[in-house]
Backbone as numpy.savetxt, mean C-alpha at the origin, in Angstrom:
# Nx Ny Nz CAx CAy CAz Cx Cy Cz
-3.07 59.66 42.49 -2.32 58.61 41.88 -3.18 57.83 40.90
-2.61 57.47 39.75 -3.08 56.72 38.55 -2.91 55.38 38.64
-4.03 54.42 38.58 -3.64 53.02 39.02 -3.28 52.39 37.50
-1.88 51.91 37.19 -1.93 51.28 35.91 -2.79 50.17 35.70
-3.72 50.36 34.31 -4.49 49.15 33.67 -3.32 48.74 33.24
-3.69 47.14 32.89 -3.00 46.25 31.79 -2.56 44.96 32.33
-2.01 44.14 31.73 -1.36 42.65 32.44 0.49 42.61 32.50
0.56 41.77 33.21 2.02 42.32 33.66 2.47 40.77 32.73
3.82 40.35 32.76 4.65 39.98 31.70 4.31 38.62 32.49
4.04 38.05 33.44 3.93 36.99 34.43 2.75 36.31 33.56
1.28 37.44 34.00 0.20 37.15 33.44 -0.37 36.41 32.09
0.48 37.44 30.89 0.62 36.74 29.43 1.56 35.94 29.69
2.09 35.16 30.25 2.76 34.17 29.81 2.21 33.03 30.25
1.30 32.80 31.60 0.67 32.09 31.85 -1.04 31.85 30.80
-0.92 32.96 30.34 -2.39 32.98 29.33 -2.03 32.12 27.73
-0.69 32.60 27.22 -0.29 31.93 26.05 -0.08 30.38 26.63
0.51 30.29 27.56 0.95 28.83 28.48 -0.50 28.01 28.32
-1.67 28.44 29.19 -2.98 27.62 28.63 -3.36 27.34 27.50
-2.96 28.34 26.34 -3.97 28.77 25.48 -3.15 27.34 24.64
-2.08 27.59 25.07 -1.15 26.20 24.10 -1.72 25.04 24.62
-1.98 24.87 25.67 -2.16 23.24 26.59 -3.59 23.12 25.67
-4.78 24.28 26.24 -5.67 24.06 24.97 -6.14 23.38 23.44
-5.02 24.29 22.84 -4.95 23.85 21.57 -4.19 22.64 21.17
-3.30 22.37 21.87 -2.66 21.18 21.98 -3.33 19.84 22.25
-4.33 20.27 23.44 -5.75 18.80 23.75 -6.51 18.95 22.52
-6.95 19.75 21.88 -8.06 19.71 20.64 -7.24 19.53 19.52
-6.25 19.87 19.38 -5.68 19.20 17.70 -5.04 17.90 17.86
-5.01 17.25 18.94 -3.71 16.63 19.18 -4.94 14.88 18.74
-6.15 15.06 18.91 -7.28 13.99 17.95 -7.19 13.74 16.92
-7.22 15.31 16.32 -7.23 15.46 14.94 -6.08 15.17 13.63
-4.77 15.42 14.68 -3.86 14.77 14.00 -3.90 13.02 14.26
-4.18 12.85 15.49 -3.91 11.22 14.73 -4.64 10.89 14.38
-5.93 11.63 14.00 -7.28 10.83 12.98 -6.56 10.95 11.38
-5.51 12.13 11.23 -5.23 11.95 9.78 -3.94 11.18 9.76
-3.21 10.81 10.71 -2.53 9.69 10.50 -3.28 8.32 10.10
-4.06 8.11 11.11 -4.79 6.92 11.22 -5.73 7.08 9.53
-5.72 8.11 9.09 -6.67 7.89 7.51 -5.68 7.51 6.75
-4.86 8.32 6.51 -3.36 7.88 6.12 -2.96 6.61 5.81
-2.83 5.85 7.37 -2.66 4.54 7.67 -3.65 3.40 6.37
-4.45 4.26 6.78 -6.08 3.03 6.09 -5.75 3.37 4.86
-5.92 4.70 4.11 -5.94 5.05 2.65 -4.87 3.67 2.23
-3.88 4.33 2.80 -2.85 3.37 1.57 -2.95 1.75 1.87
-3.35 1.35 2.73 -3.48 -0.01 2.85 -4.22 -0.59 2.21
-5.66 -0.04 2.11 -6.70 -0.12 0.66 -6.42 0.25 -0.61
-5.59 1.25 -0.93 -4.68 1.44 -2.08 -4.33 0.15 -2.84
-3.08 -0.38 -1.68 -2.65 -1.49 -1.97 -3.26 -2.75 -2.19
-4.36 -3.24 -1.16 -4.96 -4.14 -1.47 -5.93 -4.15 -2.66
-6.30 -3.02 -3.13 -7.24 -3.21 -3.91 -6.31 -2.84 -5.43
-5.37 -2.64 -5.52 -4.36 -2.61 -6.54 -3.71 -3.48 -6.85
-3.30 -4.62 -6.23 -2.78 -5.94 -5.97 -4.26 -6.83 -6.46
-5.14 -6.68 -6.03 -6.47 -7.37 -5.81 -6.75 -7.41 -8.06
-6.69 -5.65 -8.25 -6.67 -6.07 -9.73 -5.55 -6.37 -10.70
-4.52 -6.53 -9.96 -3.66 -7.37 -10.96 -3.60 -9.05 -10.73
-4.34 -9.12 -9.57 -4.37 -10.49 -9.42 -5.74 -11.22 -10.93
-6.79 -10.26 -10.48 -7.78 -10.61 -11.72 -7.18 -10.58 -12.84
-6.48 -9.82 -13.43 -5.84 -9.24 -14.68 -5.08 -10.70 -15.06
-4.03 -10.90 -13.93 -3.12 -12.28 -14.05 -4.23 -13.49 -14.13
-5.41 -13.53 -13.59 -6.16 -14.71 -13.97 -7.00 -14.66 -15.09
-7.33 -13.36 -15.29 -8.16 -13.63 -17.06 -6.98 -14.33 -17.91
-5.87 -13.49 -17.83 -4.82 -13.84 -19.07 -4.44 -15.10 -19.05
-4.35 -16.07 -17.27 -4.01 -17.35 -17.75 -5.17 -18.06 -18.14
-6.91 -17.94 -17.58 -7.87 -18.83 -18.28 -7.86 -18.76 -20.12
-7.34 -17.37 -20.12 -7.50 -17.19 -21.82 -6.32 -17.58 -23.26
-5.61 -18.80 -22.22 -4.13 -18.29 -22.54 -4.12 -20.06 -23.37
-3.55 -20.13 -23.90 -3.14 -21.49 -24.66 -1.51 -22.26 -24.07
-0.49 -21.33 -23.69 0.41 -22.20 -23.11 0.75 -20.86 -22.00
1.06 -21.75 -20.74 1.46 -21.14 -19.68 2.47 -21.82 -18.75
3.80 -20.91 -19.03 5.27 -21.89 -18.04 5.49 -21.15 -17.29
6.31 -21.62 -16.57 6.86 -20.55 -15.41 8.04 -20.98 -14.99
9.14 -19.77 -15.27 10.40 -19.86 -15.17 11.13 -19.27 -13.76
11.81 -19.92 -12.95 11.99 -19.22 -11.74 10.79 -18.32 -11.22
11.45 -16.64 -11.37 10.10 -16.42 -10.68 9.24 -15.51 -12.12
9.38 -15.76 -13.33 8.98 -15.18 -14.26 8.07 -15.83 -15.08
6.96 -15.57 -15.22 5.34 -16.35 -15.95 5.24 -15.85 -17.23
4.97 -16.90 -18.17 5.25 -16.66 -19.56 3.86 -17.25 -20.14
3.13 -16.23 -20.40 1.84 -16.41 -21.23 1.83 -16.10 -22.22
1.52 -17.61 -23.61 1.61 -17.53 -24.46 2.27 -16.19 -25.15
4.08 -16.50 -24.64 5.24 -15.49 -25.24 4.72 -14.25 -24.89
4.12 -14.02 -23.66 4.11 -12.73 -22.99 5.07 -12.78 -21.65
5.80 -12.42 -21.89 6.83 -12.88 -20.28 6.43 -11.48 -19.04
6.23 -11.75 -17.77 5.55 -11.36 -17.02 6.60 -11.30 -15.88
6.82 -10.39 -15.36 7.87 -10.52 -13.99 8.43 -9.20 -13.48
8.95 -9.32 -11.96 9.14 -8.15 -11.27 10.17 -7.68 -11.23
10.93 -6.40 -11.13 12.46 -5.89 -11.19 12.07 -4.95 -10.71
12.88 -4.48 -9.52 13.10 -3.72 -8.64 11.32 -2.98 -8.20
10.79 -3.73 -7.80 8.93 -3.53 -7.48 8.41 -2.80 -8.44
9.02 -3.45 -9.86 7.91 -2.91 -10.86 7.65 -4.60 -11.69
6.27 -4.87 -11.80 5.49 -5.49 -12.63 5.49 -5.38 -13.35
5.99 -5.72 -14.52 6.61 -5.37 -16.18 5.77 -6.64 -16.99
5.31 -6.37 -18.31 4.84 -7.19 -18.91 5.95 -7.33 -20.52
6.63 -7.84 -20.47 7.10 -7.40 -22.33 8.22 -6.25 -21.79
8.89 -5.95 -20.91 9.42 -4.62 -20.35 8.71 -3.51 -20.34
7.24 -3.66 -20.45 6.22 -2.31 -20.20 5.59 -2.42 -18.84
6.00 -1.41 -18.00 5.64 -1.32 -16.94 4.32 -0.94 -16.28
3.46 -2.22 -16.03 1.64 -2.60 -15.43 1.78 -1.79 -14.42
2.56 -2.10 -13.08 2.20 -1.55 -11.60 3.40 -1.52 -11.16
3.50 -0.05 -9.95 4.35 -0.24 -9.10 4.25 -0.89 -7.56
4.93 -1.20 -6.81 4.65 -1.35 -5.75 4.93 -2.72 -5.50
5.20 -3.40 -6.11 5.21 -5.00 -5.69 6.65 -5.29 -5.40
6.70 -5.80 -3.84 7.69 -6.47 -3.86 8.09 -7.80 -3.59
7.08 -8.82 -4.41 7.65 -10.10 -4.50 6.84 -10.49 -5.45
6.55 -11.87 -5.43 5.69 -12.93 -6.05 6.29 -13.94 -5.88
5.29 -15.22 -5.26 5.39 -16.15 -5.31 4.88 -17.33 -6.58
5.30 -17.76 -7.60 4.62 -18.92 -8.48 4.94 -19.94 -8.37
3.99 -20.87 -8.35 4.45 -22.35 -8.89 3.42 -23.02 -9.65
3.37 -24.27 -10.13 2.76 -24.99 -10.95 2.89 -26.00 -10.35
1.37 -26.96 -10.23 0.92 -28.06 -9.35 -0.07 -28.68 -10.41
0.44 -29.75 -11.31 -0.29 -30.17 -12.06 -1.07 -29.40 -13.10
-2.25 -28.98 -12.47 -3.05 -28.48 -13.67 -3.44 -26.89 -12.99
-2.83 -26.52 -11.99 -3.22 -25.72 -11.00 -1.89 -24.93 -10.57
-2.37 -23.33 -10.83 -0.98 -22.29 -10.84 -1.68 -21.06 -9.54
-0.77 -21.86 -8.59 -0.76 -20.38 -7.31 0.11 -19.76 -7.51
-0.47 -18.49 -7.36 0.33 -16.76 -7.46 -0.19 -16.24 -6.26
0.86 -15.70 -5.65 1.00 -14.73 -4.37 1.62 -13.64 -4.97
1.05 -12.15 -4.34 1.50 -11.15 -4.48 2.10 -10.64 -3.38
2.95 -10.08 -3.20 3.32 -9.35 -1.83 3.76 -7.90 -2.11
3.04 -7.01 -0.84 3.71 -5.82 -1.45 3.73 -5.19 0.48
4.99 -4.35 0.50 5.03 -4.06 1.53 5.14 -2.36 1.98
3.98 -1.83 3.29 3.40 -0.86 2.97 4.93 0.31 3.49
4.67 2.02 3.84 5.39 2.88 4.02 5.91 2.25 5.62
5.33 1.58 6.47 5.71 1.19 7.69 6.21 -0.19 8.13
6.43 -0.62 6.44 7.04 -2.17 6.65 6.42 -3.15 7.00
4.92 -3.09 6.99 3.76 -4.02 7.07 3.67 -4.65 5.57
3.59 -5.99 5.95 3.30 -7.05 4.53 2.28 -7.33 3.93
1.32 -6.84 3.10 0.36 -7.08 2.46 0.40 -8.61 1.65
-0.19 -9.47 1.26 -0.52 -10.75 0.75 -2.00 -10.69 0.21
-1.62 -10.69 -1.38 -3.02 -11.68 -1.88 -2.59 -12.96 -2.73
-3.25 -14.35 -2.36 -2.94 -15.30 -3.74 -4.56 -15.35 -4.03
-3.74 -16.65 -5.02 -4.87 -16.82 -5.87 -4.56 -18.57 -6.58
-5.63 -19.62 -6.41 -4.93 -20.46 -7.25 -6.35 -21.06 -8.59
-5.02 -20.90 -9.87 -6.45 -20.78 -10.69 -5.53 -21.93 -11.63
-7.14 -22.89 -12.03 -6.95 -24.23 -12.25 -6.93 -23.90 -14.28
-6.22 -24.40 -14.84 -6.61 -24.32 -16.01 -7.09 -25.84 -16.84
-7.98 -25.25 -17.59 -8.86 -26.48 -18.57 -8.22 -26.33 -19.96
């Protein structure tokens, strides 16, 4: 009598069964390390994209000769400045996307601007800024 070699249908199924639990403990890090980069990338995206239109908005008002502000729309010397549908438009030429608010007002001699922009998970980003003009 011939003893059959080989694995019976029980065997491989318990071998693919580990081999998954396996691979499942070792990738299962690795995916949420690229969520979690994910997470970070765009949050620094944002802040640091917000961060240079905030500079951008303060060179133009130290350099600026008249500066009003209409509801929520900032008018440097007849450059009108304001948001529609989270685009940052200067003149209707579109600076940045991503913004969805701004806060302005005017306090004497002194103009705070808040930016707000809110990320893929509905987290609120905030930068102001309050810049005094001479």
């Amino acid at each position: 009598m011939k003893k059959n070699r080989g694995f019976s249908l029980i065997e491989l199924v318990m071998v693919v069964a580990l081999i998954g639990i396996v691979i499942a403990v070792i990738f299962s890090p690795i995916g949420f390390s690229l969520r979690n980069f994910k997470a970070q990338n765009e949050k620094a995206n944002i802040i640091s994209d917000r961060r240079a239109l905030m500079d951008y908005l303060t060179r133009e008002i130290r350099r600026s000769e008249v500066v009003d502000i209409i509801d929520d729309t900032l008018i440097i010397d007849s450059r009108v400045y304001r948001i529609e549908e989270g685009i940052f438009l200067k003149d209707d030429e579109r600076i940045m996307d991503g913004i969805d608010g701004w806060i302005i007002d005017r306090i004497g001699e002194t103009i705070n601007i808040e930016i707000k922009s809110i990320d893929s998970k509905g987290k609120e980003y905030s930068i102001s800024s309050s810049i005094n003009i001479r």
